[in-house]
C-alpha positions in Angstrom: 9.1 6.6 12.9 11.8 6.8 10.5 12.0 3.9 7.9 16.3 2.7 7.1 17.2 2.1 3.4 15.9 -0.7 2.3 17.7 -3.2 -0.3 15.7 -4.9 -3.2 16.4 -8.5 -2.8 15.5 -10.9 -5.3 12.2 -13.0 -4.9 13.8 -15.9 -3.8 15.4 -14.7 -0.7 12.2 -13.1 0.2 10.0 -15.9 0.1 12.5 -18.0 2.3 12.4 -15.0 4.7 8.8 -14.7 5.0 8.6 -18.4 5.0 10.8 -18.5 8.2 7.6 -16.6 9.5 4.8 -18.4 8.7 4.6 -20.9 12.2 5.9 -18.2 14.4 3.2 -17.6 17.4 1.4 -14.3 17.9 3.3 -11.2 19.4 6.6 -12.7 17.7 8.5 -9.5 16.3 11.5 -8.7 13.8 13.2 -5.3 13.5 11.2 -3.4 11.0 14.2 -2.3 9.1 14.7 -6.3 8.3 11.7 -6.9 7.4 11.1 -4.0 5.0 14.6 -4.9 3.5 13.0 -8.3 2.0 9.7 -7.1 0.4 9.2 -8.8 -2.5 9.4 -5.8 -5.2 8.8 -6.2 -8.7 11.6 -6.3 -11.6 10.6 -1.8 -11.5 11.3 -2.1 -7.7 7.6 -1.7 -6.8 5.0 -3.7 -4.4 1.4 -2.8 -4.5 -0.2 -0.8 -2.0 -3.8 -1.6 -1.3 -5.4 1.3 1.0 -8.7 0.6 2.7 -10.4 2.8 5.0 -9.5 2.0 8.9 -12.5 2.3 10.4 -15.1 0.8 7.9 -12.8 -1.7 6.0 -14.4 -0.1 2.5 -11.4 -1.2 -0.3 -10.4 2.3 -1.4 -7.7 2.3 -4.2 -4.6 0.1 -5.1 -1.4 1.6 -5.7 2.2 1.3 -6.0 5.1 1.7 -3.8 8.9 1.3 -3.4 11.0 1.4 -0.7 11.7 5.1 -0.7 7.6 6.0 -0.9 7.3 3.6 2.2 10.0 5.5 4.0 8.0 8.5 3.2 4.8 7.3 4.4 6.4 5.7 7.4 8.0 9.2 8.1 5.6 11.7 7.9 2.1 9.7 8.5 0.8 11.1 5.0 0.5 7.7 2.2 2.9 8.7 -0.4 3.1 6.3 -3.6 5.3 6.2 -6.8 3.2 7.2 -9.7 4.1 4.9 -12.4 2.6 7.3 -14.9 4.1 10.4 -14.0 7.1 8.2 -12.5 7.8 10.3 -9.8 6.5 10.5 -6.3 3.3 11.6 -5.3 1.7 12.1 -1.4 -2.1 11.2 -2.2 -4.0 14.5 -1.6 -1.2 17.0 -2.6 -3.2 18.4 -5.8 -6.8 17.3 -4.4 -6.7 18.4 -0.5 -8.2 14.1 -0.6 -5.5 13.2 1.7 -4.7 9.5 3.4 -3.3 9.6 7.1 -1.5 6.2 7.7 -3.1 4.4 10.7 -1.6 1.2 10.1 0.7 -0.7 7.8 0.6 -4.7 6.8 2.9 -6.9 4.9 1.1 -10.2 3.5 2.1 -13.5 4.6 4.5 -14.0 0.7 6.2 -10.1 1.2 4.8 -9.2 -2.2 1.5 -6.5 -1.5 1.2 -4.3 1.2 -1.9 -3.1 3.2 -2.3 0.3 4.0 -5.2 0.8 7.2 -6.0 4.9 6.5 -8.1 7.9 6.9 -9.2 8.9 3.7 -10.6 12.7 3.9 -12.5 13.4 0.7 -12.9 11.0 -1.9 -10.1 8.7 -2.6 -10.4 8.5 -6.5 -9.4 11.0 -8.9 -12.6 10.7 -10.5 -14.6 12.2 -7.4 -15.9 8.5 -6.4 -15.4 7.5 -2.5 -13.3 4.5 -3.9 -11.2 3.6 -7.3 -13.3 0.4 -6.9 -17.0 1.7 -8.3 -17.4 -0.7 -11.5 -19.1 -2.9 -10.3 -19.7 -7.0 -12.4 -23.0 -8.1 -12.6 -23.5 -11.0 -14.5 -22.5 -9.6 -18.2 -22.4 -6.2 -17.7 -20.4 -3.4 -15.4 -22.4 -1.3 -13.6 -21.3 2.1 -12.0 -21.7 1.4 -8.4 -21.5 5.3 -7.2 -21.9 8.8 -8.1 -18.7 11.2 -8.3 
């Protein structure tokens, strides 16, 4: 399903919009387009993008997205983020073969963080680990909570 341009609205806007939805009953719909027009981005035009496994809920990685990386993902079913590092686009899985098949794609109740449902094949941190999310607080220390 191809994903329209989307326009980066200021904050404001966007919380009224998403306001408007917050009593509306179950099976309600908007026009995706709309919606995805008043995501609350950031002042660099991103909204995180948390990705968890579809089937087991495990919390995989956190990433970023704009509009153009959720037309991408929306297009082709491959996640595809916008690297603030290497500040350019990047599908997850095109230098590791790890990749992230989109199953399903939530908006929070505010407009401001996305959740990605997905199919991770391989590992889904750079560092080998199942999940970005391996240090693990235990009263005053960190402990490495899995092997890479």
């Amino acid at each position: 399903m191809r994903a329209p341009f989307m326009t980066i609205w200021p904050g404001s806007m966007s919380k009224l919009f998403f306001e408007k939805l917050e009593n509306l009953d179950t099976g309600y719909t908007r026009n995706l387009k709309e919606v995805l027009s008043q995501l609350n981005y950031n002042a660099q035009g991103l909204v995180p993008a948390i990705a968890q496994q579809y089937d087991t809920g495990e919390v995989l990685m956190q990433a970023w997205m704009n509009a153009e990386a959720i037309s991408r993902t929306l297009d082709s079913g491959k996640v595809c983020y916008w690297s603030r590092s290497r500040k350019k686009f990047w599908t997850k899985g095109e230098e590791s073969g790890h990749t992230q098949t989109l199953k399903a794609l939530q908006i929070d109740c505010d407009g401001d963080s996305l959740l990605l449902q997905v199919d991770q094949n391989g590992p889904a941190c750079h560092t080998n680990r199942p999940s970005c999310f391996y240090l693990m607080v235990k009263e005053d220390k960190v402990v490495i909570s899995s092997d890479n």
